[in-house]
N, C-alpha and C positions, 0 to 999 in steps of 0.2 A: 812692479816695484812697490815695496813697503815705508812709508814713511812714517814716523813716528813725531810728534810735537809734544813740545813741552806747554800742555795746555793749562795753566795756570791762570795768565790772562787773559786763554779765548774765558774760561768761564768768570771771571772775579772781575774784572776791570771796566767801569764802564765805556772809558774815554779812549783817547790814544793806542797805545800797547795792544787794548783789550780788541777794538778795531779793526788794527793792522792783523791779528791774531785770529779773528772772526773773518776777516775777509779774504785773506791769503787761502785757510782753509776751503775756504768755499769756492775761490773762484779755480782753485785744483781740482775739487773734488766735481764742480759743472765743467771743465772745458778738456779735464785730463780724466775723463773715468773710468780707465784702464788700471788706475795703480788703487792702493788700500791707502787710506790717511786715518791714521791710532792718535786718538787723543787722548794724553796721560795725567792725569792727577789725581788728586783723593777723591774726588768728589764734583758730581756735575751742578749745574746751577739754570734758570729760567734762560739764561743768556745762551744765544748760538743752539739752542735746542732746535730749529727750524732746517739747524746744519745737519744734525746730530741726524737727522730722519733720513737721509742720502743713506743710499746701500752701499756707499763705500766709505764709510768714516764710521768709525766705530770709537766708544769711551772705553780706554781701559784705566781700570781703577787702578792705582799703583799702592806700592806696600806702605803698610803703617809704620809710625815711630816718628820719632823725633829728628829734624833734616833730613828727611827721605827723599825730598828731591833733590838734596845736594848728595845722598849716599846710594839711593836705591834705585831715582829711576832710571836711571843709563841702565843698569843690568834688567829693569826690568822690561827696558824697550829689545835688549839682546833677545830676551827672553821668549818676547814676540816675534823673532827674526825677522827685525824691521831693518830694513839697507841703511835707511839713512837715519841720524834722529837730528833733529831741528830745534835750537833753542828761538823762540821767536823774543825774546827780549831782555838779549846782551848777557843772558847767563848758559852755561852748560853743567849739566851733572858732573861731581869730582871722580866719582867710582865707577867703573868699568872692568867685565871680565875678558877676559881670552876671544872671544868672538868677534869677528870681523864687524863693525859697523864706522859709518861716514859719517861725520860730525859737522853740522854746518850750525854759526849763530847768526843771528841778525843783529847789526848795533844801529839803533835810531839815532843817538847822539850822544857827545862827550862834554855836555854843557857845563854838568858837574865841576869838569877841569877848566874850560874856558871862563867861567862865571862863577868862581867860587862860593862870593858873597850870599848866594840864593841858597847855598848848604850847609848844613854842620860841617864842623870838624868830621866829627865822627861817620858820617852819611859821605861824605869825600870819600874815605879811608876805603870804607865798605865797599861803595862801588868802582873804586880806581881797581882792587884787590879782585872784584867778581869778574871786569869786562876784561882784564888782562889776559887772568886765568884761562879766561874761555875764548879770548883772543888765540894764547897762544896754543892751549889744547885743540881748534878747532882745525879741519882740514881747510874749509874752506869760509870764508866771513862775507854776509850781503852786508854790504853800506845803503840805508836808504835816501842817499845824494853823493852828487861830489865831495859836499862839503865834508860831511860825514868821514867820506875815503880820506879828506885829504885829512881829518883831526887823527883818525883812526891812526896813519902812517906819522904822522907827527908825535903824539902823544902814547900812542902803546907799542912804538917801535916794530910795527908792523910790514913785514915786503908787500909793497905794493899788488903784485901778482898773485897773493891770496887774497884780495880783497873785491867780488863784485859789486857794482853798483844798479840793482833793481829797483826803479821806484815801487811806490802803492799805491794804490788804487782810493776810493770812499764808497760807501756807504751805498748801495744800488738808488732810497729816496730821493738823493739828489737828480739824478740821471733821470727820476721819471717824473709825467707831468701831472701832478696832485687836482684833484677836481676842484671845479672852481667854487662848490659846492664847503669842500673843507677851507680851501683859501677863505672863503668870508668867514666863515666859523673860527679861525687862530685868529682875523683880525677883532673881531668880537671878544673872543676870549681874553686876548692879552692888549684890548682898547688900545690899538694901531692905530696913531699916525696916517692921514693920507698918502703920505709921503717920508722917510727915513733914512738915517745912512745906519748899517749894521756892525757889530764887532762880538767876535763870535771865540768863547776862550777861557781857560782860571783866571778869574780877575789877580795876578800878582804882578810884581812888580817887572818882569822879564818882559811882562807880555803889553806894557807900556801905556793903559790907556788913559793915563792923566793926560797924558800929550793929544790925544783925541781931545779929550774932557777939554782942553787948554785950548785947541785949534778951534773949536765951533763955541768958544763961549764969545758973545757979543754980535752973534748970528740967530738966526732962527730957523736954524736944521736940528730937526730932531735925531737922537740916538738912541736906538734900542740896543741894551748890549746883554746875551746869553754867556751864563758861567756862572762857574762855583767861585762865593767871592772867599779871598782869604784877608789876612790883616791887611793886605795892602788897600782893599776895598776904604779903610778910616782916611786912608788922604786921599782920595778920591772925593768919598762924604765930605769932608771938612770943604773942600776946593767948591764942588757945587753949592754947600749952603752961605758961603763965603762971599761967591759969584751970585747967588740967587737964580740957580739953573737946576732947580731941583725937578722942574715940570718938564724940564727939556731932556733928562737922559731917565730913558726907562729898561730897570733891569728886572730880568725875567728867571725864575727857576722852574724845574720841574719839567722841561719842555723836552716831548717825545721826539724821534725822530725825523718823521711827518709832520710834526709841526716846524719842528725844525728847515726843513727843507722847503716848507711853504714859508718862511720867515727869507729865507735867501731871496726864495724869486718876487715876493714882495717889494723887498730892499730897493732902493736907486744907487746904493755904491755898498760894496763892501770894504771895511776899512780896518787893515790887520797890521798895526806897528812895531810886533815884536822886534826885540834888539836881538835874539837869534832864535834860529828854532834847527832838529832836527831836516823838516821836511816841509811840514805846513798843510797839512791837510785842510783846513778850512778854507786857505787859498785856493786847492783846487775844487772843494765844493761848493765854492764860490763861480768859479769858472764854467760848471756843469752847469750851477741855476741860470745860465746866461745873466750874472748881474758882474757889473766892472770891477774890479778889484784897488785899491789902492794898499801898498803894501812898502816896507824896507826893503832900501839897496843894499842888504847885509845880509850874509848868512847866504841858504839855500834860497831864501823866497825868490830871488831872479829864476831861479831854475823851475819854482814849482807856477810863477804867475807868467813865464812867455812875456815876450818882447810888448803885449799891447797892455799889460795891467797897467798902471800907475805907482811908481816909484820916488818916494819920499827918505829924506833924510829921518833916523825915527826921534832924535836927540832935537832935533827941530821942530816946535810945532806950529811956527809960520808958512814952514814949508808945508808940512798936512793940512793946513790952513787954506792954503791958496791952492793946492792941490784939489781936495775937496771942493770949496767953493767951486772951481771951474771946471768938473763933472755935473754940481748940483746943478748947474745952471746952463749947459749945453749938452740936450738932450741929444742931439743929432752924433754929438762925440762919445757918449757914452754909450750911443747904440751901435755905433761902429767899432771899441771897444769891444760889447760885448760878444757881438759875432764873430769878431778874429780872436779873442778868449777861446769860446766855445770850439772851435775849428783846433786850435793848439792843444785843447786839453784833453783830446780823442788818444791821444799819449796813454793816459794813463786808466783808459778802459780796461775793464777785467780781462779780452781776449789777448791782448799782447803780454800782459803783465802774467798770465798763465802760463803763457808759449815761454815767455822767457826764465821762469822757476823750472820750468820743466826739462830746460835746455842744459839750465846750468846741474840739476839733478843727474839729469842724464852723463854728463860729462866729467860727474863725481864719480860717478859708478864706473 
């Protein structure tokens, strides 16, 4: 079988999209190595090149101009005589010739429409008009959650029956165990806390962490929190120089992967409040580092942190408050936690989530 992706964000993106799109490929192209995977865009980049080295994933550069991934590349995955071609995020090429080929998208989420306030006008318009399009052009659509499925049938008037639900996977750093050698070297680098609770994320507004910031002011739990900050980062500032909690919350840029991963399994809680999210990937790479999660009873997070994470109100920050506190403080719960975590979250290892792209591939054809 020929598969074809619309590789745009395996190579440009660093974060999410880009992620999902870097590991899908890969964990097809290790556990299914019988079929071809064509990665299509103008242009390769340092990212996923590690991918890129598999004898069975090839770059194909697509045609020039202007919108050529909304006009050229369908015809030019045809071109390939690729079976299937694959938007991995929520868009599909408009143009297409005569040639048999299977059309699948993935939509991570419809946040856009539930949350308006966090968009433009303009930026609503745009992507109501893209995820529709390719909604309805597509044979068949992954949702990655329920929740996903159930916005998707809600808000793009979608049957039910074309819509599967595959989760994703993270990142292989987390799954393995970083020498203890590097662990002291990221606490040094980024002068760790003996002890911390984490929150891992764009610092904006969606993704909630003043209510953190609010929950441990008047405590002496420190915070380290990783993310690109945006405007919403100024009342964040204003809140700790207010409070006088500037020494207490340390924020980190620039951090590799591996450091990254060595930052989770440092942690004593992970603490993720968004008010919704697609999926929640940091919930499960929280769950891999074996560290506790605390997270929202909204949204997907129940589905991505298993019945042993810790669940908070996110609009409440007594409730993250008191939550928090009684993880920091009972280590014997938090280790018990962490191993029924770690046992749940075997879900969403590469070999199952491979078998099941491949099923559903299979099932297109």
């Amino acid at each position: 079988m020929k598969i074809a992706f619309d590789a745009k964000r395996f190579f440009h993106n660093t974060s999410g999209l880009g992620n999902y799109s870097r590991d899908l490929v890969r964990i097809l192209s290790e556990y299914e190595p019988e079929n071809e995977y064509l990665l299509l865009n103008k242009n390769t980049s340092e990212r996923g090149k590690d991918i890129l080295k598999h004898p069975n994933v090839h770059f194909i550069e697509t045609s020039k101009g202007n919108f050529s991934r909304q006009l050229k590349m369908g015809k030019d995955a045809q071109k390939q005589n690729a079976d299937i071609f694959h938007g991995l995020s929520g868009e599909l090429p408009l143009k297409w010739d005569s040639k048999p080929i299977k059309k699948v998208v993935t939509i991570h989420d419809l946040i856009f429409v539930r949350y308006p306030q966090y968009y433009s006008f303009f930026d609503r318009r745009i992507h109501f008009w893209k995820f529709k399009k390719a909604a309805d052009m597509a044979d068949k659509i992954i949702a990655i959650s329920e929740q996903t499925k159930r916005d998707i049938i809600q808000y793009l008037k979608v049957p039910e029956t074309k819509i599967e639900v595959i989760y994703q996977g993270c990142h292989q750093a987390f799954k393995e165990q970083q020498s203890p050698e590097l662990m002291q070297e990221v606490k040094e680098k980024f002068r760790l806390p003996e002890r911390f609770i984490l929150n891992v994320g764009t610092i904006e507004d969606r993704k909630n962490l003043l209510n953190v910031v609010k929950a441990i002011n008047g405590t002496e739990i420190p915070l380290v929190v990783v993310g690109r900050k945006t405007k919403y980062f100024q009342k964040i500032e204003k809140f700790l120089k207010k409070s006088k909690m500037e020494k207490q919350v340390l924020f980190l840029e620039g951090v590799s992967m591996d450091e990254l991963a060595c930052l989770y399994k440092l942690a004593d809680i992970f603490v993720y409040p968004s008010f919704f999210e697609g999926f929640g990937i940091p919930v499960i790479e929280a769950l891999f580092s074996k560290t506790v999660v605390v997270t929202s009873n909204t949204s997907c997070l129940p589905e991505a942190g298993g019945k042993d994470s810790v669940y908070i109100n996110p609009d409440n920050d007594l409730d993250i408050r008191a939550k928090i506190k009684f993880l920091w403080e009972n280590e014997s719960e938090r280790k018990r936690r962490e191993e029924k975590g770690f046992e749940f979250v075997q879900k969403f290892n590469d070999e199952p989530i491979a078998k099941e792209l491949m099923n559903f591939y299979q099932k297109l054809i």
